[in-house]
C-alpha positions in Angstrom: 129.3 104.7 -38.0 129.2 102.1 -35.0 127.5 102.4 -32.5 126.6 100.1 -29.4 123.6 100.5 -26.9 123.6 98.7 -23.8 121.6 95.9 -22.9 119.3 95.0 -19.7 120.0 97.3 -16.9 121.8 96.5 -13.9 119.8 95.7 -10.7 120.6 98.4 -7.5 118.4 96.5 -4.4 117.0 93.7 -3.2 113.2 92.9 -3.4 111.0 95.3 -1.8 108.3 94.3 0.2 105.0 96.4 -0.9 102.2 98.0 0.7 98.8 97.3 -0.3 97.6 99.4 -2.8 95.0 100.6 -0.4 97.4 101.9 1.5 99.7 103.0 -1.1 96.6 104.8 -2.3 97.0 107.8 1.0 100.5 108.0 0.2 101.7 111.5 -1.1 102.5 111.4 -5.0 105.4 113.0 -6.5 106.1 114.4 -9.9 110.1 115.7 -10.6 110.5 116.5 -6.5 113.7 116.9 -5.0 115.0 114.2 -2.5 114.5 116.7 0.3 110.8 116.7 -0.6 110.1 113.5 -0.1 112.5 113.2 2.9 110.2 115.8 4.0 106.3 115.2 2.8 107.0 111.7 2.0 105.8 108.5 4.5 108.6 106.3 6.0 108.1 103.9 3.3 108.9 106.5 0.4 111.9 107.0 2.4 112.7 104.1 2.8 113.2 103.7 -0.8 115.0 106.6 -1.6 117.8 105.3 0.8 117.6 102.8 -1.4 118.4 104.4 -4.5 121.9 105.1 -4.9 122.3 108.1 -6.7 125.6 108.6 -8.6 125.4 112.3 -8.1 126.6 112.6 -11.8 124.7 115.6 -12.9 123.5 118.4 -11.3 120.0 117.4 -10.6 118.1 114.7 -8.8 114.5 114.5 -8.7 111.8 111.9 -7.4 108.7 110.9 -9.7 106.5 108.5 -7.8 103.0 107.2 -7.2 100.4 104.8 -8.7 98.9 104.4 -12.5 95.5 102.8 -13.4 96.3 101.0 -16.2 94.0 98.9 -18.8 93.9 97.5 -22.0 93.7 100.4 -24.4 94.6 103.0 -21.9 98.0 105.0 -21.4 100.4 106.2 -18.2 102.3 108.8 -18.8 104.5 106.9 -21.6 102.9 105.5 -25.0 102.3 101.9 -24.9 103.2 99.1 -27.3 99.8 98.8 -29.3 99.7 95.4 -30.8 98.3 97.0 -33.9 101.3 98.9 -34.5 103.7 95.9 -34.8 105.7 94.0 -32.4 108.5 96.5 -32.2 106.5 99.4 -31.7 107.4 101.6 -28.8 111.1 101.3 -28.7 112.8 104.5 -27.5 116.0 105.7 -25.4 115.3 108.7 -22.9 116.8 112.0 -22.7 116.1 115.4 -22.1 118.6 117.1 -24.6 119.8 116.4 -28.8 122.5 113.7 -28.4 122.0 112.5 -25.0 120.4 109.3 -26.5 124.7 108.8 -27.7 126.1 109.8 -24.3 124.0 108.4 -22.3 123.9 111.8 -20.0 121.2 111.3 -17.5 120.4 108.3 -15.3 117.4 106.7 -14.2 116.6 104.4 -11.2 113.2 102.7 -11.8 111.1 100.3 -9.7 107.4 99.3 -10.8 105.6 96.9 -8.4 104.0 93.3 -9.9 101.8 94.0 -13.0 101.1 92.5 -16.5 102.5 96.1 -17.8 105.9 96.1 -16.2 108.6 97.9 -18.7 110.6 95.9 -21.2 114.2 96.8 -21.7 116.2 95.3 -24.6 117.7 92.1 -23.6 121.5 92.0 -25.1 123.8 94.7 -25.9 123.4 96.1 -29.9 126.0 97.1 -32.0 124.4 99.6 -34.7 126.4 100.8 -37.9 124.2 103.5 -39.8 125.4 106.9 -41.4 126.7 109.2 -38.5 123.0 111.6 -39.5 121.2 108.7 -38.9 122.4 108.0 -35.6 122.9 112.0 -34.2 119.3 112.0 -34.8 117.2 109.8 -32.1 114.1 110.3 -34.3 115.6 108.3 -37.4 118.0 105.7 -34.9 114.7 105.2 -33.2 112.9 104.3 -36.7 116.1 102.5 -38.1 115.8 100.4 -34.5 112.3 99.6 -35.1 112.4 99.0 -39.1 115.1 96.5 -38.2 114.7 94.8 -35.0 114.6 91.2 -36.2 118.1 91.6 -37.7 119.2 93.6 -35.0 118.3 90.7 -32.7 116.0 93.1 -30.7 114.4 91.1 -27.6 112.1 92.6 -25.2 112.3 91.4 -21.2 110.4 92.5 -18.5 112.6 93.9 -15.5 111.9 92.4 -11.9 108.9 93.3 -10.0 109.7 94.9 -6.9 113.4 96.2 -7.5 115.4 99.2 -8.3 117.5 99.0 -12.0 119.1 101.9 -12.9 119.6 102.5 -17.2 120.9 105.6 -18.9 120.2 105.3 -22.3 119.4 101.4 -22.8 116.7 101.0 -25.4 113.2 99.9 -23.8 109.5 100.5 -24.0 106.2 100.7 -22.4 104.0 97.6 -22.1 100.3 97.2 -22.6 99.1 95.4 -19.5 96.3 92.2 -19.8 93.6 93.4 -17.7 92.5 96.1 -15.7 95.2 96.8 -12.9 96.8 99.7 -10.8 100.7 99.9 -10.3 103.1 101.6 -8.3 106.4 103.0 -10.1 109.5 104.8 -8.3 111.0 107.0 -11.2 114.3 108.8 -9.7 116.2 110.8 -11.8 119.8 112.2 -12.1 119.9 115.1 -15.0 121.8 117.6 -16.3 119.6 119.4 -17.7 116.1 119.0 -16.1 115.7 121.1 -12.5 113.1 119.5 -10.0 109.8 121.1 -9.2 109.1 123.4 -6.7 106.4 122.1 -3.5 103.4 122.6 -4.0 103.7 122.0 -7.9 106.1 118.8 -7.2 103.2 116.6 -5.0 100.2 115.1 -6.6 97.2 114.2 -5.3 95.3 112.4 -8.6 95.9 109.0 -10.1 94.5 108.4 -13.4 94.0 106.7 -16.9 94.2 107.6 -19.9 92.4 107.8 -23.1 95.2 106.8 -25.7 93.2 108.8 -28.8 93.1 111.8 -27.3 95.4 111.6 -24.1 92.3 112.8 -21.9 91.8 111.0 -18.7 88.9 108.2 -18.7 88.8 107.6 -14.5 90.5 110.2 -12.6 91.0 109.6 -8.8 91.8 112.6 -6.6 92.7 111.9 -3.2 92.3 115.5 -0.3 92.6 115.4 3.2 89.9 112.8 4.5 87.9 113.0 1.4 88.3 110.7 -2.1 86.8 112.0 -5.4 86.1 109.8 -8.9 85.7 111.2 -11.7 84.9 108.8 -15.2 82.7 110.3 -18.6 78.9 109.9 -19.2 78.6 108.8 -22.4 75.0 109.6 -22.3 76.1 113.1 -22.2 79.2 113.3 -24.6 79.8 111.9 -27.5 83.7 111.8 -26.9 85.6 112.5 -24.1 86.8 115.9 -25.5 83.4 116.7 -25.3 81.8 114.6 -22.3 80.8 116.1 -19.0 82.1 114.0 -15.9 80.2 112.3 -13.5 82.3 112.5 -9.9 81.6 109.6 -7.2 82.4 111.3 -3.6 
């Protein structure tokens, strides 16, 4: 059964100019909030951007993740990263919150990520795919199938543009190790038909952190109150792991 999966996504705005990351750093941080939230709790800039985004209104639900990742060699965001040890075409996947949307390409995403050596890769050209029709109902197996066969399948990582909105639905793409030691900003808005946004207070953040990819437990955590900024990082003096390490916390 054929089956083709778009390439690079299309681009929605112009550059966007950035705030320092010091500053970015006292914004409010969002995770699955509606547009009215961040209307409402978020700075000018934050709105500012969702004007930006041009939301479809295809599905049912919008929702706004936002804020700002520390990111590092051998640590994780939210999304597993391509680990060089795992192959080149590690880390390939399409998104979706339900069987089969990976086919239909039933939700939408608007995504902006600011200058980093870790910006998402989307696949470059359009695939066609021909595999039995259980192979390719199943994003598990299509996602293997991808991966098993991405130099005959042409499969070509690129990086989308720093400072701009692309909106994909389900285009084939991946998370990207960065070089060194960096934090960056993302805008993750969301059209779904399936996923409802959170509900304040649950929907705004006040951490940033890193990662631990073996055992997906933060390494720095940085949790930003009202007029007050907390640190947290293991003491491997008095853990052996970080399952199992107490936290030292820099006020």
């Amino acid at each position: 059964m054929k089956f083709t999966i778009p390439g690079f996504p299309e681009e929605v705005s112009e550059a966007v100019e950035l705030p320092d990351f010091a500053e970015l750093l006292t914004y409010p941080m969002f995770l699955r909030a509606t547009p009215e939230t961040v209307r409402s709790h978020g700075t000018d800039w934050q709105r500012m951007l969702l004007e930006l985004t041009p939301f479809r209104h295809e599905h049912p639900y919008q929702s706004v993740t936002t804020g700002v990742h520390i990111q590092a060699p051998g640590y994780r965001t939210l999304v597993g990263p391509t680990l060089a040890s795992q192959g080149p075409h590690h880390g390939w996947h399409i998104d979706g919150s339900a069987a089969g949307d990976h086919l239909t390409g039933a939700e939408r995403v608007y995504l902006m990520e600011s200058p980093c050596t870790s910006l998402t890769q989307f696949n470059e050209l359009p695939i066609e795919i021909d595999v039995d029709p259980a192979v390719l109902e199943d994003r598990s197996r299509l996602i293997r199938h991808i991966t098993e066969n991405a130099s005959s399948l042409g499969i070509r990582g690129r990086a989308i543009p720093p400072a701009r909105i692309v909106t994909f639905t389900n285009h084939l793409h991946r998370a990207v190790v960065p070089r060194r030691m960096e934090f960056r900003f993302f805008w993750r808005a969301r059209e779904s038909h399936k996923d409802a946004p959170l509900p304040v207070p649950q929907s705004i953040r006040d951490d940033v952190c890193a990662w631990d990819i073996a055992d997906a437990r933060y390494v720095v955590q940085i949790k930003i109150g009202a007029g007050t900024l907390k640190v947290s990082f293991p003491d491997p003096s008095r853990g052996s792991s970080l399952e199992s390490a107490q936290y030292n916390e820099v006020f």
